[in-house]
N, C-alpha and C positions, 0 to 999 in steps of 0.2 A: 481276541487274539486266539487262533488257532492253538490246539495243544493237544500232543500226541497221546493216543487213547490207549491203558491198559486193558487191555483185552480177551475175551476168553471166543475162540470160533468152533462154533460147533460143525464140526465136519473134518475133513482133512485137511492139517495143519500147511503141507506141501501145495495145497491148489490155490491157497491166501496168495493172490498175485501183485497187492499192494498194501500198505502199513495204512492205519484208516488214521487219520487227522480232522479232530472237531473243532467247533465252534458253537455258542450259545447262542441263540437268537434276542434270551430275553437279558441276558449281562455275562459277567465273566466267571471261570472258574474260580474259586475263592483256593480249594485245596481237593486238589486232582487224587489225591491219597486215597479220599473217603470214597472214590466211584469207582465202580466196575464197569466194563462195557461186553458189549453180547454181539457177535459181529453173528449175520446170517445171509445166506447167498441163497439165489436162484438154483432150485434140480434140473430145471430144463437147461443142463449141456450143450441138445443139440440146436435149439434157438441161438444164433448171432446175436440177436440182440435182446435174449434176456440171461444169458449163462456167466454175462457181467454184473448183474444185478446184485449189487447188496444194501442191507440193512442193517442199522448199528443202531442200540436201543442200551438204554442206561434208568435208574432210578435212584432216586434220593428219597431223603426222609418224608419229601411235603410231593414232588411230581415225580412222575415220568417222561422219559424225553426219548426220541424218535429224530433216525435223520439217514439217509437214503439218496442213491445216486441214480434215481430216475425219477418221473415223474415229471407234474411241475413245478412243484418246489424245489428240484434242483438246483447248485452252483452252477451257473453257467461260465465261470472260470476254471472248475477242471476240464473243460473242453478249451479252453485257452492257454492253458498254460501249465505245466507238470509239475507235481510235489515230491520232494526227496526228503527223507530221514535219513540221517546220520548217525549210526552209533559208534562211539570212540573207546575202544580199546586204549585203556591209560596205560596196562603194563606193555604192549606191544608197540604202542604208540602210532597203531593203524586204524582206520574208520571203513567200516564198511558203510555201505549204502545205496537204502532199499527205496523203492518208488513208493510213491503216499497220494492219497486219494483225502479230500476235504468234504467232511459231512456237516452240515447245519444242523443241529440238533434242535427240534423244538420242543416247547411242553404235549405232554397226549393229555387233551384235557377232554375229550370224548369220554364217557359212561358208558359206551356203548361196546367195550371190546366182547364181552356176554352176549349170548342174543337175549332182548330184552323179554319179558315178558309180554303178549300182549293185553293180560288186564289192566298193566301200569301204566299205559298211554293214557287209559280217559282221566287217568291222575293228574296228569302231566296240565302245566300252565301253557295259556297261547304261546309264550316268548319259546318255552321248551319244545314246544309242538314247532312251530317255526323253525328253529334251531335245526329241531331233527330231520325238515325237509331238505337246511340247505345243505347238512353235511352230506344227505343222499344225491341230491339232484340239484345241489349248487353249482353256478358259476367258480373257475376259480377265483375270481375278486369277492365274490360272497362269504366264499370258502377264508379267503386272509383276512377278511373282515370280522367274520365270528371270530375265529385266532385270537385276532387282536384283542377282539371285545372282552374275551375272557380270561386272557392273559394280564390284564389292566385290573379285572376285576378281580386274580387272585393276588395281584401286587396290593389293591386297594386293601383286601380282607388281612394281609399281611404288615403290614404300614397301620393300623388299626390295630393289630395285636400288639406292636409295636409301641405304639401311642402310649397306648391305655398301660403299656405294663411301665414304661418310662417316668409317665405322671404315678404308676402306683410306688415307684420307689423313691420319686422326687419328695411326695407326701408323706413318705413313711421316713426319709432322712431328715426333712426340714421341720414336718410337723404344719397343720394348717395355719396357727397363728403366724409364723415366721412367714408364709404364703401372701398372706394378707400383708402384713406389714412390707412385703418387697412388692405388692401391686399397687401399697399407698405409695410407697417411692417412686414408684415410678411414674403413677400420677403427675407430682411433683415434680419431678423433671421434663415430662411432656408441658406441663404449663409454663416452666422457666424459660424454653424456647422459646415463648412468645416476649419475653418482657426484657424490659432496659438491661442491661447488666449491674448488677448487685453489688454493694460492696458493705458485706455483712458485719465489718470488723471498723466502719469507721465511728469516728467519735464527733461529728455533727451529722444532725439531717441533711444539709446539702451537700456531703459528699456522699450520700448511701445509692441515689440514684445523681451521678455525675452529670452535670449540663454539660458537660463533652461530648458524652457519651445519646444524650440527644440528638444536640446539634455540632456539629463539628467546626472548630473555627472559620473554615472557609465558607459555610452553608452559611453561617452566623451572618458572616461579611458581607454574601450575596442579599441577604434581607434590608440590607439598609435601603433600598430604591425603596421599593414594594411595600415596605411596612412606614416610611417618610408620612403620607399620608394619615397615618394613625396619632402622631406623635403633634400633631397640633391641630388638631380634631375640637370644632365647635360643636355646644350642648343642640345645636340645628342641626347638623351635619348628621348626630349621633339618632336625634327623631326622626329623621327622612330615612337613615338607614331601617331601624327599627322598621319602620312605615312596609318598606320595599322586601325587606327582610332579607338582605343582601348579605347578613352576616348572622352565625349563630348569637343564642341570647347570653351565655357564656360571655363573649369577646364585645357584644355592646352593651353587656354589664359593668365589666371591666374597664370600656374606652371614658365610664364615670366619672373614674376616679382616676386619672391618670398622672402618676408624680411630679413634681413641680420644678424638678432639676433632670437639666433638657438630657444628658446622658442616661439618669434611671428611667425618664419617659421614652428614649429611644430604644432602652433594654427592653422594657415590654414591650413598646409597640413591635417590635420583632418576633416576640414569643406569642404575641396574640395573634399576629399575621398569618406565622408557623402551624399556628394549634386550628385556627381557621379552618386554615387549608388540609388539617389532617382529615378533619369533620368532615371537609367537604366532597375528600378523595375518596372516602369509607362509602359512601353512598353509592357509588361507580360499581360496577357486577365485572364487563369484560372492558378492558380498554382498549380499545381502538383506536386510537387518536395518536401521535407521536408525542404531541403538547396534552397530555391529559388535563392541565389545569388552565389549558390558555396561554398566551402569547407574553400573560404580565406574569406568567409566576418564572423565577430564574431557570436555566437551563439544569444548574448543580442541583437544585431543590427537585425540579422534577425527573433527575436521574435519581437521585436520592428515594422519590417515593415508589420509583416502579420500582426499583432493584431492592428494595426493602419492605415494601409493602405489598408487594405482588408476587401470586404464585404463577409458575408458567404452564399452562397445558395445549395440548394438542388438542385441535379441532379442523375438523374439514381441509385437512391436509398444510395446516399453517398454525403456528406456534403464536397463541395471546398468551396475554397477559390478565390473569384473573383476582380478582379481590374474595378469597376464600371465607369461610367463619372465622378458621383459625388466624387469617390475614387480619380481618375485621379485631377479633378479640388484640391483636399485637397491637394493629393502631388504637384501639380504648389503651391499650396498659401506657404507651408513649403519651394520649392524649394527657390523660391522671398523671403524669409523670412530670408535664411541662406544668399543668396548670398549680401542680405543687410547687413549683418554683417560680411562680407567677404568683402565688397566695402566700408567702410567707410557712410552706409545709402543710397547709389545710385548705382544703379545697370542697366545694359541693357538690356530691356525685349524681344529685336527684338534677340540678341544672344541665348534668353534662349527658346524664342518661336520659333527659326529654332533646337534647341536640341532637344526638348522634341514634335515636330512634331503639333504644333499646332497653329488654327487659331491664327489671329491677335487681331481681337475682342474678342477670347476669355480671352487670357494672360492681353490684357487691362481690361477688365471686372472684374478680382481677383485682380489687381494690383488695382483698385478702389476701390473694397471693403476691400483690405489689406488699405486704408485710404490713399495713397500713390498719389502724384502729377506726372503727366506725361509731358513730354516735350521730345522734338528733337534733334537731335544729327547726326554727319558724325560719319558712322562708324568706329571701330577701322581699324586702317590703318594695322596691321597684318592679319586682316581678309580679305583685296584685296576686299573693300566694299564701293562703292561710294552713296550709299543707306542712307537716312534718318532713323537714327535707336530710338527708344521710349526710353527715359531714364526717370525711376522710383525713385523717390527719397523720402524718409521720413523725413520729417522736422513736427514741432509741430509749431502752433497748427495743428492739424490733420483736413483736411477737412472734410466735412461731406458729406457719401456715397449714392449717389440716384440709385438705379437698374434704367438701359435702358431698362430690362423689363416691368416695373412698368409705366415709360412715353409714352411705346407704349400703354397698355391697359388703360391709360387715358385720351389720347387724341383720343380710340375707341368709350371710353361711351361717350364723348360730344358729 
């Protein structure tokens, strides 16, 4: 926003044929109080077209600024259109008004208002040496170019002083421990965004991670087709799968032992069908497909897993649908979450984490932040497994969850 410049003209005050009116190139005047300006005109009188020539030059604490009504960085709107000042006499209640001229002020970040020395050239860097031809025998896009270039670069050196003195007063308010303790927090609530919704304050295990909150009664509703076949499943049907490997070993471990009253056999066979399918959608990178899971899985379930399981990004001019890490770790914390309500509140992480293809430390890592205690176990003896396997268990009160991230970066800063 233009703003009318106090000024001092060195010359005679009567020949001043317009009131000068600035603008900043690189942001706005903050407080017009603290600058002075320097207005200076052309000697040559009898030249037409240089006896209008002025310069209007100003300084602050950090630059100096330069701005000029010829050239080619000129406004080419004071040739379009005329400026007027206004000064209002409040006790006469009359305004005079004088004509005004708009100057762009830029930074003078040139070194070179001195004549240089010529021993200090072979000092000088390539970029400097460059610099110094284009300002001589630049182009003018050369010429705005460099401008720019080093106008960004005393905003960068200033934004940096900025920085450094902002953390130095953050650290001298808070003190590093309190630092640390607000970067574990926050840890902590980057991982919650991944997992079921909590409810820290109940008084059984299966209401702390809600089967609502899973699946939703209508999602529930749509599983009865799809998971029918699970719910009266012969010990042949379960070896052919195994054989074919149609189904993780999780869910035809489980199809074992399937309850003996046809409603609790239909509850799981729904949650094993669910949990399946989460397994199976995790393994997917981009999805392409409208039916990510095929033709048989319900239309609510596979809206349910793109709108919740998938992140959206752009590519090649068209919006997928992506299965991120953090996407991945969401569906591990859902899968631990169903198969805990599938197991009685204890479940086997080592079985879930050879499914779903992942490290060790990571499936422990969500099973801790799921609030979940870990302990040891021989594994099941159907799965031909002499192996110590991690059993996840939910009991209340709920521990409380420390990120292994957060202990490596604090035993760095000591």
């Amino acid at each position: 926003m233009a703003a009318a410049a106090r000024w001092c003209y060195r010359g005679d005050p009567q020949e001043a044929q317009s009131a000068p009116l600035v603008q900043f190139s690189n942001g706005k005047l903050q407080n017009s109080e603290n600058m002075d300006f320097t207005l200076y005109k052309s000697k040559d009188a009898t030249n037409p077209r240089k006896k209008h020539q002025r310069i209007l030059t100003s300084e602050t604490d950090r630059l100096s600024y330069v701005g000029k009504n010829f050239g080619s960085g000129v406004l080419k709107c004071n040739s379009l259109c005329r400026y007027f000042v206004g000064v209002l006499d409040k006790d006469a209640g009359q305004m005079e008004v004088y004509n005004a001229e708009l100057f762009n002020m830029q930074p003078l970040l040139s070194d070179d208002l001195i004549a240089d020395d010529p021993s200090d050239y072979q000092n000088k860097s390539y970029r400097e040496k460059v610099d110094s031809c284009i300002e001589a025998f630049g182009t003018n896009k050369q010429k705005r170019a460099l401008n720019s270039r080093r106008m960004h670069q005393v905003g960068s050196e200033t934004l940096n002083v900025a920085v450094t003195k902002a953390a130095e007063n953050i650290i001298e308010t808070k003190g590093v421990a309190a630092l640390v303790s607000d970067a574990a927090q926050d840890d902590l609530q980057d991982v919650s965004l991944f997992l079921p919704p909590c409810q820290e304050d109940a008084d059984r295990p299966e209401n702390v991670y809600r089967f609502e909150d899973i699946l939703s009664p209508a999602e529930y509703e749509a599983l009865q087709t799809p998971a029918a076949a699970f719910v009266s499943i012969t010990p042949e049907e379960i070896l052919k799968k195994t054989e074919e490997k149609s189904h993780c070993s999780f869910v035809l471990e489980e199809l074992k032992s399937m309850p003996l009253s046809d409603d609790s056999a239909d509850h799981k066979a729904r949650c094993l069908w669910f949990l399946d399918a989460l397994i199976k959608f995790s393994f997917q990178k981009v999805i392409k497909k409208k039916h990510a899971m095929g033709p048989d899985c319900p239309h609510v379930i596979n809206s349910k897993l793109m709108k919740n399981f998938t992140a959206l990004t752009y590519n090649n001019g068209s919006i997928q649908n992506l299965i991120s890490a953090s996407m991945k770790a969401k569906i591990t914390a859902y899968v631990i979450a169903l198969a805990l309500h599938i197991n009685n509140f204890q479940t086997d992480l080592t079985v879930l984490q050879r499914d779903m293809k992942l490290r060790e430390n990571r499936i422990l890592e969500i099973a801790k932040a799921l609030r979940l205690k870990i302990s040891k176990r021989k594994g099941p003896s159907g799965l031909m497994d002499d192996e110590d396997h991690k059993l996840a268990t939910l009991s209340l009160p709920l521990p409380v969850y420390k990120p292994s991230g957060s202990q490596r970066k604090r035993k760095k800063m000591k």
